[in-house]
Biotite code that builds the C-alpha atoms (Angstrom):
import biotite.structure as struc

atoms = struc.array([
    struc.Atom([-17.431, -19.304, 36.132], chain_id="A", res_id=1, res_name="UNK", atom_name="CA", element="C"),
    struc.Atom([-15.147, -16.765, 37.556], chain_id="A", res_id=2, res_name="UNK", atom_name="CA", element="C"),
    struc.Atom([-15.714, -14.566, 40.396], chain_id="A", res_id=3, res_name="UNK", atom_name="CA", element="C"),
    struc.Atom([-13.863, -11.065, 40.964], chain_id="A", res_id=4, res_name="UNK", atom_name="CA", element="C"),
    struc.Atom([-14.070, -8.368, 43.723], chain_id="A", res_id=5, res_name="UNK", atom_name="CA", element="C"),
    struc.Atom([-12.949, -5.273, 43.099], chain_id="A", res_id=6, res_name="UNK", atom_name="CA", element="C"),
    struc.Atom([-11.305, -4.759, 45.976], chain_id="A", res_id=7, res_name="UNK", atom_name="CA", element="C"),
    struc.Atom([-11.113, -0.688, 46.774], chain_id="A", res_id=8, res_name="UNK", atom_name="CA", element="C"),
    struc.Atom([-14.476, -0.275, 46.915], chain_id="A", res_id=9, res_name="UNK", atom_name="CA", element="C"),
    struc.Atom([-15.089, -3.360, 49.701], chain_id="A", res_id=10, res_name="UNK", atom_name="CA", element="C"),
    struc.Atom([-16.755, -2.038, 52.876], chain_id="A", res_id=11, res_name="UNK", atom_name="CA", element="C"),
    struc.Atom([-15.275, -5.460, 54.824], chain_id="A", res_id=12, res_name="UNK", atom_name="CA", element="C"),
    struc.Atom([-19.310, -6.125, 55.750], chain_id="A", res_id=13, res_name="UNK", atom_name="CA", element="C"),
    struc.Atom([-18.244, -10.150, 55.299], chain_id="A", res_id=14, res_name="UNK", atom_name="CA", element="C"),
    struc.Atom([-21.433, -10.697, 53.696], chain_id="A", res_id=15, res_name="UNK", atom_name="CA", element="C"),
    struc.Atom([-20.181, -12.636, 50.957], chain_id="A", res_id=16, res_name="UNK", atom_name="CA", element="C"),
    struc.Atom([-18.163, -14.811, 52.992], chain_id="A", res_id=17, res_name="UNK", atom_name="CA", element="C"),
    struc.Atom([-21.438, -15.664, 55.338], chain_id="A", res_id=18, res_name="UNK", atom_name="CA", element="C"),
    struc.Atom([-22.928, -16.692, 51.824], chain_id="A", res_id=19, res_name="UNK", atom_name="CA", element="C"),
    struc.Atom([-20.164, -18.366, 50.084], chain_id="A", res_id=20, res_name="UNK", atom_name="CA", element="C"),
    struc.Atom([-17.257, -19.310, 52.178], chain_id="A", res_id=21, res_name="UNK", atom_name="CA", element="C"),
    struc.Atom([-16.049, -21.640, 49.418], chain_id="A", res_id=22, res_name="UNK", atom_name="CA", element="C"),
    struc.Atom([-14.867, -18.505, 47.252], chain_id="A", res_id=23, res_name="UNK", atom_name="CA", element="C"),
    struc.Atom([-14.441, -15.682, 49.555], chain_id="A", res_id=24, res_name="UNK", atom_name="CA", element="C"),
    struc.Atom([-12.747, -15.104, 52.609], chain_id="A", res_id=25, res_name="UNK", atom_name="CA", element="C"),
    struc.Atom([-11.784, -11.979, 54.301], chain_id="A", res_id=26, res_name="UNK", atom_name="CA", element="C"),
    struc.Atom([-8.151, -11.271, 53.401], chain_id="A", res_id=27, res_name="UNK", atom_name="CA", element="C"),
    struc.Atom([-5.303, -10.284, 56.248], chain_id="A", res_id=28, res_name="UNK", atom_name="CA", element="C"),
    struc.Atom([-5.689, -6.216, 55.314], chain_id="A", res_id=29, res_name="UNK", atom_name="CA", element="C"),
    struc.Atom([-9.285, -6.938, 56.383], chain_id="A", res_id=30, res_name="UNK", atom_name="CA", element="C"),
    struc.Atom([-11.192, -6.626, 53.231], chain_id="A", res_id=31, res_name="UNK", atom_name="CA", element="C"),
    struc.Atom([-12.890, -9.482, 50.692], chain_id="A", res_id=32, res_name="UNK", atom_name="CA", element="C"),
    struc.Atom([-10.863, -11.509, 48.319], chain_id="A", res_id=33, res_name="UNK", atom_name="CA", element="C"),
    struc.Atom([-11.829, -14.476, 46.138], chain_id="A", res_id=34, res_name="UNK", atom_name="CA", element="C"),
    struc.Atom([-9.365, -17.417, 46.788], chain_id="A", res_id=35, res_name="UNK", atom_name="CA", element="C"),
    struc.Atom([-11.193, -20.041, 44.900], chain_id="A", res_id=36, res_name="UNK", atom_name="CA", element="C"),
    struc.Atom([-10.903, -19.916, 40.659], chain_id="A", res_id=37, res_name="UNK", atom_name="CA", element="C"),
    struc.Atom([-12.757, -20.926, 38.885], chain_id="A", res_id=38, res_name="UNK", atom_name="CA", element="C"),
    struc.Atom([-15.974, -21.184, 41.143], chain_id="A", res_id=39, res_name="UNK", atom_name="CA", element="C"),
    struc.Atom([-16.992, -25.034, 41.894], chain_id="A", res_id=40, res_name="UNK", atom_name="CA", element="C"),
    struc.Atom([-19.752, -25.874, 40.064], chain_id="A", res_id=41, res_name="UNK", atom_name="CA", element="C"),
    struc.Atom([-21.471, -26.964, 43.327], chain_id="A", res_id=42, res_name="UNK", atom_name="CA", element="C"),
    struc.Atom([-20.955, -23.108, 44.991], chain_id="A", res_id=43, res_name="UNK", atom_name="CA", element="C"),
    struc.Atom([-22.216, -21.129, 41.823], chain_id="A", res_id=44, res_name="UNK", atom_name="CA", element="C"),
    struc.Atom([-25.424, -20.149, 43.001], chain_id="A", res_id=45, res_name="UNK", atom_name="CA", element="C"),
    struc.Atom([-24.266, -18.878, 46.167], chain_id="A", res_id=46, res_name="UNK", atom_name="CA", element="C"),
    struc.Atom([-21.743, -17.283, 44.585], chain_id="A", res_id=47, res_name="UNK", atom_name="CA", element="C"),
    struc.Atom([-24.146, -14.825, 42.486], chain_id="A", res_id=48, res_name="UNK", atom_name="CA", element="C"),
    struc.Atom([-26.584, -15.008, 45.889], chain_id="A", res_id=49, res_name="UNK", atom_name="CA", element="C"),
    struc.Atom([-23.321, -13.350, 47.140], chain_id="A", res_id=50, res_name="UNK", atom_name="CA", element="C"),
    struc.Atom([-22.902, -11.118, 44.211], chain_id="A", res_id=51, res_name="UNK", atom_name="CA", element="C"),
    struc.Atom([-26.915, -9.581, 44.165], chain_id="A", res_id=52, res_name="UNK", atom_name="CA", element="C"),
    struc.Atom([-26.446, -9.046, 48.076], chain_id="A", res_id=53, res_name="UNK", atom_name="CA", element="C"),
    struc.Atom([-23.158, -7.191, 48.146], chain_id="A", res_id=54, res_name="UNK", atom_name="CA", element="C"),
    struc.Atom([-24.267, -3.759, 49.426], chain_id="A", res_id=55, res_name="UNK", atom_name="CA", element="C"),
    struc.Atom([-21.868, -2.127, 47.379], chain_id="A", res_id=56, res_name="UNK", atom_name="CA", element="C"),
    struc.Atom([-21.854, -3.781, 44.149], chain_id="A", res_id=57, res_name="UNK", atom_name="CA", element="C"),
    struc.Atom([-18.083, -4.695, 43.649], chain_id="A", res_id=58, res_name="UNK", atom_name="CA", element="C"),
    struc.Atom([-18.527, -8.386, 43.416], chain_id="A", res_id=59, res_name="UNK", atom_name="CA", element="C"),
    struc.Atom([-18.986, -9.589, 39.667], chain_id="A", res_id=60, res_name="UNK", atom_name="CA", element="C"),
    struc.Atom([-19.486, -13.323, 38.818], chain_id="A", res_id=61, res_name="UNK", atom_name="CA", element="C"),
    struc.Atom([-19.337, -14.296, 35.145], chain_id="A", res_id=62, res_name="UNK", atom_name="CA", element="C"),
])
């Protein structure tokens, strides 16, 4: 499973990071990144939790 943000439309609410801090952090420029690839198997439900909440839909999990 693979998780992507797309990046220039990120709002830097942290959300996903509250969710799933074991794929995304908040980068040094402020905004979301995913530093974990593939998604553990153990953080992939948090991971889409992460993905349904984003306010602004830029987080896709596949």
């Amino acid at each position: 499973m693979k998780a992507t943000i797309e990046r220039e439309g990120c709002i830097a609410c942290g959300l996903c990071t509250e969710l799933c801090p074991e794929v995304f952090r908040m980068a040094d420029d402020g905004l979301a990144e995913v530093y974990t690839d593939p998604v553990p198997a153990e953080a992939e439900d948090t991971a889409r939790e992460a993905e349904e909440s984003c306010p602004v839909s830029v987080i896709k999990v596949e």
